[in-house]
C-alpha positions in Angstrom: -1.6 54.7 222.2 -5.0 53.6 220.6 -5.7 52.6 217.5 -6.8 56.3 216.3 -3.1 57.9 217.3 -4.4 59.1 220.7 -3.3 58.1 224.1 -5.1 56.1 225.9 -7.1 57.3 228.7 -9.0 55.3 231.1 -13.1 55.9 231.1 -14.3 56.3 234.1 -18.2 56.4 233.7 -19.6 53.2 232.2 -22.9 53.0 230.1 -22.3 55.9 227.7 -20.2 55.3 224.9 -17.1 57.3 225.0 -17.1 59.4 221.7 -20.8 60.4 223.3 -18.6 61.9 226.7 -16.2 63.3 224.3 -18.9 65.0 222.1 -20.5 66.2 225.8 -17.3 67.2 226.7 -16.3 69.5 223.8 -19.7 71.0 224.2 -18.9 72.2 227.9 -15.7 73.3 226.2 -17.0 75.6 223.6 -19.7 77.0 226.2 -16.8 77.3 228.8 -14.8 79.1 226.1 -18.3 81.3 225.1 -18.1 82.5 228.5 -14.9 83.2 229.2 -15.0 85.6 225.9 -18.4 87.3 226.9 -16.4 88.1 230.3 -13.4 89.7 228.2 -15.9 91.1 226.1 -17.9 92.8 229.0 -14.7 94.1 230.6 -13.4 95.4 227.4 -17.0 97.3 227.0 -16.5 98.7 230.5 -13.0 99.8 229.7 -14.5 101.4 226.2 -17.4 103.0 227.9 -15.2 104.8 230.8 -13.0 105.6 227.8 -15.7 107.1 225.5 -17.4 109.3 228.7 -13.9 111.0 228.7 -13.7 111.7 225.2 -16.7 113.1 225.2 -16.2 115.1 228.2 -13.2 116.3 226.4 -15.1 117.3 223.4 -18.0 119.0 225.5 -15.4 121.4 227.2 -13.2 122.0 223.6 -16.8 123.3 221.9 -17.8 125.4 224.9 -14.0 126.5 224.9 -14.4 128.3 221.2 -18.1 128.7 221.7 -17.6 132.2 221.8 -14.9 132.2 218.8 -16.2 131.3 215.7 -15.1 127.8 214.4 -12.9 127.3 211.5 -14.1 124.5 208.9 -11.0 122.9 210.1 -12.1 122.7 213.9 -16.0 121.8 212.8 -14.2 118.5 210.3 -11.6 117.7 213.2 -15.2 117.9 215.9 -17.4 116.2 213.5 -14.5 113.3 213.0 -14.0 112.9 217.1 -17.5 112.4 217.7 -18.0 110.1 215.0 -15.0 108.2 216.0 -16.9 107.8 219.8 -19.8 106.6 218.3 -17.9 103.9 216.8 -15.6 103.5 220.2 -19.0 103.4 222.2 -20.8 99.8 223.4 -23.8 101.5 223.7 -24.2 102.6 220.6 -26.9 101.2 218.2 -24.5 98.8 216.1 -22.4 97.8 219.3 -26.1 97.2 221.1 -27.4 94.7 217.9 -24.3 93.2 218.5 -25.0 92.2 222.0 -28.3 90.6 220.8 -26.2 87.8 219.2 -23.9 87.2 222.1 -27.6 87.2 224.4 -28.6 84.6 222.0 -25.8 82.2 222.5 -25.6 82.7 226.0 -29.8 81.9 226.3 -29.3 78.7 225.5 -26.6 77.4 227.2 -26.2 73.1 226.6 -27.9 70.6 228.9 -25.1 68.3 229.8 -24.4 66.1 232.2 -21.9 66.8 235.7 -18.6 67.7 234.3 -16.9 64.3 234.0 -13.4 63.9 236.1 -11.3 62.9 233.1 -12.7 66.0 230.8 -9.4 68.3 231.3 -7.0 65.2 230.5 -9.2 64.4 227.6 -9.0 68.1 226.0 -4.6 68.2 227.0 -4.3 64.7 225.0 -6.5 65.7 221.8 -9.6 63.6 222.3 -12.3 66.1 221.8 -10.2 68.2 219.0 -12.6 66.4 216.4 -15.5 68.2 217.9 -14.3 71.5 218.6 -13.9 74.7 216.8 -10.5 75.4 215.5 -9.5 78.4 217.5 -9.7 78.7 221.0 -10.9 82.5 221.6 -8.7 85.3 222.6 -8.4 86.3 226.0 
């Protein structure tokens, strides 16, 4: 154990201090972790999209369906709520749409780090870049 409560782990790259590699290491881990969420994110959208196109589809067919009936005020709510609902449900709506502009803003500028040091993945098991990361590793 060090001094600071952590294990020690041999350094292999001379020349740079090591709480520098660990600070260049936590970055790759946060930008590692930024893109492993944008890929969840982007399937999830997929998933919504595919899931929205049938709702819809559903929808379309119930109003042509009573097109010739007239519509109660209960029917016109209960159609006015589903299609509202899709909008929200939709990642191509206009909200969900500003919200990709933030996640295209992290992902522009991703960090200018050195090659991936061999020791990184032993250094993130044994604590050493905790003090530099965020506190929550994303879902997956």
């Amino acid at each position: 154990m060090t001094d600071r409560g952590k294990p020690f782990i041999p350094y292999a790259f001379p020349g740079l201090p090591i709480e520098d590699a660990y600070r260049l290491a936590a970055s790759r881990v946060q930008y590692d972790r930024l893109i492993k969420g944008q890929e969840a994110f982007l399937d999830d959208a997929a998933r919504r999209w595919r899931s929205v196109g049938r709702l819809r589809a559903f929808l379309g067919a119930l109003e042509d369906r009573c097109a010739g009936a007239a519509l109660t005020a209960e029917m016109r709510s209960w159609l006015a709520w589903a299609h509202a609902h899709c909008d929200e449900l939709d990642p191509l709506s206009a909200a969900a749409l500003e919200d990709l502009q933030v996640y295209g803003a992290a992902l522009r500028s991703p960090p200018d780090l050195p090659p991936r040091h061999p020791e990184e993945a032993d250094w993130l098991d044994a604590g050493c870049l905790d003090e530099w990361l965020d506190d929550e590793e994303p879902e997956r």
